[in-house]
C-alpha positions, 0 to 999 in steps of 0.5 A: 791264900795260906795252902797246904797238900793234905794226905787226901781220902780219910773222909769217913775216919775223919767224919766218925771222929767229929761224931766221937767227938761231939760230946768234949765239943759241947762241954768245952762250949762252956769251958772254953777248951781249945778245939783246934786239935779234932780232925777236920774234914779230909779232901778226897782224890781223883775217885777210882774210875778206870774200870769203869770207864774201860768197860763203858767201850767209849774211845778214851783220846788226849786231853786236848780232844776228849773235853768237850769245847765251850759250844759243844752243841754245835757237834749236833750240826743243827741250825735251829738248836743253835739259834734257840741256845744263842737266845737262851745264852742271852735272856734265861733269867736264871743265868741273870739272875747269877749274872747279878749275883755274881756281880753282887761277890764282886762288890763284896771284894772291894768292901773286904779289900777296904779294911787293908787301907787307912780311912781317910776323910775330910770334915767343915763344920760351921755353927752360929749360937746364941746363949740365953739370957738366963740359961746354963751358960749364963749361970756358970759365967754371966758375962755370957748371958745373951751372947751371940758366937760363932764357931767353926772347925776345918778338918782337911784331913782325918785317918784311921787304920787298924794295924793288920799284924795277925793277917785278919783283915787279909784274911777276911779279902781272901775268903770274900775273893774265895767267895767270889770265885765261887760265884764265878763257878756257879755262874758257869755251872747255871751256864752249863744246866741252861745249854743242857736243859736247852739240849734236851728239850731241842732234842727230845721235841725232835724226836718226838715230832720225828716219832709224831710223823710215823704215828700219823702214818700208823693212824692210817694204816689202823684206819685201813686195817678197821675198814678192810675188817669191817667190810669183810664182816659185811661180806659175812667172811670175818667175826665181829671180834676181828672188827673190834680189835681193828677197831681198838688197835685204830683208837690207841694209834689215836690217842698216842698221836695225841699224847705226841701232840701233847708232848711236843707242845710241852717241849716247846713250852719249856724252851720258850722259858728257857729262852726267856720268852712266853710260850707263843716264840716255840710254838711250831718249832719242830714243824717242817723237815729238821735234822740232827746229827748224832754226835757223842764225845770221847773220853779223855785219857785221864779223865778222873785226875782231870775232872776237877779243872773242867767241873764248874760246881767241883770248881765253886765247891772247892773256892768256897771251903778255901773261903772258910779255911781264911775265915778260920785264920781271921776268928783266930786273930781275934783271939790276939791284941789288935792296934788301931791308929788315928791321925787327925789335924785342922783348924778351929777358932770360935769367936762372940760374933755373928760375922763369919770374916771375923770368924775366918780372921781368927779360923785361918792363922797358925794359932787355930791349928788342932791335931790329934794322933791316937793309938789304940790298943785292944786286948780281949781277955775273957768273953764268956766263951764267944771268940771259941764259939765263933771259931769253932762255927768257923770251923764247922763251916769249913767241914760242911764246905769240905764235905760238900765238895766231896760230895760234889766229887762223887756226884761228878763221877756218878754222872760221868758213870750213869752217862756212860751206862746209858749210853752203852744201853742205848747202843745195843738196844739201838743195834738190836733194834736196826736189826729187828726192823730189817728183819721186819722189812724183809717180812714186808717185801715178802708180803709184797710179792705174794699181794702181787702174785694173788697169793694174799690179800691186802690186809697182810700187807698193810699189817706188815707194813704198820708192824715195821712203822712200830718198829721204827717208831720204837727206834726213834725212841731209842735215837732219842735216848742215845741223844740224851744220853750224848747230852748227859755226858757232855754236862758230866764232863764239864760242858767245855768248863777249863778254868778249874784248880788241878787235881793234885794243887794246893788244898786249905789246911787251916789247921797248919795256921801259925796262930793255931797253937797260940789260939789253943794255949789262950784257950787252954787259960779260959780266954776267948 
């Protein structure tokens, strides 16, 4: 592909100029003016992270370490999580269907790649006629009339190639290849939203049946601490409000195991999905012990300039402006004169007779021989403004292609930055948490020694002890959010994705086309 290093971020000087420029634009529509000279879109450069990142406190380590690798979801050293991303990695019908797609790309390579070469074919054709008696034959030659022939023309060999001088037909090969790669990067990034999605949902569903296991305990104690309230009624030693709110604190540790049950059971819906199964494969899937380790990447060291090449949809987003930078070239070899060439050569004869010996007596002999060689020349000189129409939507394709990838840019690095404002969230709440529940430990063993020494009764205990259980509940939560969180950054650094370009490598600058000041002068003259 024809590429060149463009001075990288003018984004929104370039943007404000085509919005300035809409109104020349419309009028040379009609006019045929030339359009090559409005600014395109600009790429953007490594964005400006480091500030970021250093206040994130995540350890920044070499390149080869920081990034993750390709089953970075084994860090979480869980077996089933494993076994359900290897399904997933196989049946997901999303990843299928990109598969299928990609292929698809692939198909349309060869098909570009086909104009490069002449066509060649081969033709036989035989025919048996009779002329009527009285039929337009017969009235221009008589003799005619009521005749049987037989005709018959062999054609080993017929070519047709159009002459690429201007690099069109190049051009169009490149952009189908561009459109291809991008292809093979949205494939990788589906790839990348499954093993994710997955991730979650394994996770999520660990913690909650981890949380599931402390409310059905706190559902107990809540069922205790009503039944010591009521019996203390009974004995006429408590108010009825006691009971009541006893009572209401029994009912809402219900219903939250509920909404836990009903939690879990939505999780594993959507890893059977994922999985490509119906719901019945999940089900059960957090039942019994599990563990999880928890894992978090580190930040490689130059993180900004290298995120490029480990982004698969920055990767996808970049092979597609480079495709509608090669379009540009090829709407602009339309503007010039194009040759086809044709060579044909075989045998005919055509003879009064039915029979095809005597037909081939006459087919296959050297004064049958027929050849044609045809050159063809195409000059558009004037057509009503649809060469720089099409060009200019080439050109506008290009922009939005521009545009998107520096989009997508943003995007990455906004990732990256919400992982890593998670994440340090996460931890602090996760240690003031720990904290907290040594403090609420503390309580309960002092609880304890005065249950022991008579000095209390059991309802102190058993409240201290379902006020620790909270407490670890709200914990695991927190644990999840660090897990999510972990999963997060792993997506936003590229999930083990390497294949993409270099930050600094060549970027498409259609616009440095040789033919670009050729197209304009045709134009300037009312052409296209």
């Amino acid at each position: 592909m024809r590429h060149r290093v463009k001075n990288l971020p003018a984004g929104f000087r370039a943007g404000a100029a085509r919005l300035t420029g809409a109104a020349p634009l419309v009028l040379s529509l009609a006019g045929c003016a030339p359009t090559g000279s409005l600014d395109r879109a600009e790429f953007m450069g490594p964005p400006a992270m480091t500030r970021t990142i250093a206040a994130s406190g995540v350890k920044s380590v070499s390149s080869e370490k920081g990034w993750p690798g390709q089953q970075w979801w084994r860090v979480f050293r869980s077996a089933d999580l494993d076994r359900v991303m290897d399904k997933a990695l196989l049946d997901n019908q999303n990843l299928r269907k990109a598969a299928d797609t990609l292929r698809e790309a692939e198909g349309a390579v060869d098909i570009a790649s086909s104009r490069l070469t002449p066509y060649v074919e081969a033709d036989l054709s035989y025919k048996q006629y009779r002329y009527a008696e009285k039929g337009v034959a017969a009235g221009l030659n008589p003799l005619q009339g009521g005749k049987e022939k037989s005709a018959a023309f062999l054609n080993p060999i017929s070519a047709k190639w159009e002459l690429d001088f201007w690099g069109k037909n190049r051009a169009l090969l490149d952009a189908a290849i561009g459109d291809a790669l991008a292809q093979e990067g949205e494939f990788e990034q589906t790839r990348l939203l499954l093993t994710t999605s997955v991730a979650r949902a394994y996770l999520r569903g660990y913690i909650l049946a981890d949380q599931l296991k402390l409310a059905r305990e706190l559902t107990g104690l809540r069922r205790e601490l009503r039944q010591l309230a009521e019996t203390r009624y009974n004995t006429g030693i408590e108010i009825l409000d006691v009971v009541q709110i006893a009572r209401a604190n029994e009912e809402a540790a219900v219903r939250r195991e509920a909404a836990l049950v009903a939690a879990i059971e939505i999780q594993e819906n959507a890893l059977a999905r994922l999985m490509g199964e119906g719901p019945d494969v999940a089900r059960g899937l957090f039942a019994g012990k599990k563990t999880v380790a928890p894992a978090q990447p580190a930040l490689p060291k130059y993180l900004p300039i290298e995120l490029l090449a480990h982004r698969p949809d920055l990767m996808a987003a970049l092979r597609r402006a480079e495709a509608w930078s090669e379009r540009i070239h090829a709407a602009k070899a339309l503007f010039l004169p194009s040759i086809d060439l044709s060579v044909s050569a075989g045998l005919e004869a055509s003879v009064t007779s039915t029979q095809f010996a005597k037909l081939g007596g006459y087919l296959f002999n050297p004064g049958a021989m027929v050849y044609s060689v045809t050159p063809g020349l195409h000059l558009p000189i004037f057509q009503g403004g649809k060469l720089s129409g099409n060009l200019e939507v080439q050109r506008a394709d290009y922009d939005q292609a521009v545009d998107t990838y520096n989009e997508t840019l943003l995007t990455a690095a906004q990732q990256v930055a919400d992982a890593l404002a998670t994440l340090k969230r996460a931890k602090a709440e996760y240690e003031s948490q720990s904290r907290f529940i040594a403090a609420r430990r503390a309580e309960l063993n002092l609880a304890r020694i005065r249950l022991r020494d008579g000095l209390r009764d059991r309802r102190e205990y058993v409240q201290e002890y379902a006020d620790m259980l909270d407490a670890v509940f709200i914990q695991r939560g927190i644990e999840g959010d660090r897990l999510i969180a972990s999963v997060d950054l792993f997506q936003a650094l590229g999930g083990g994705y390497d294949a993409g370009p270099q930050a600094y490598g060549p970027r498409p600058a259609p616009e440095t086309d040789p033919l670009t000041p050729v197209v304009d002068a045709v134009q300037s003259l009312g052409g296209g």
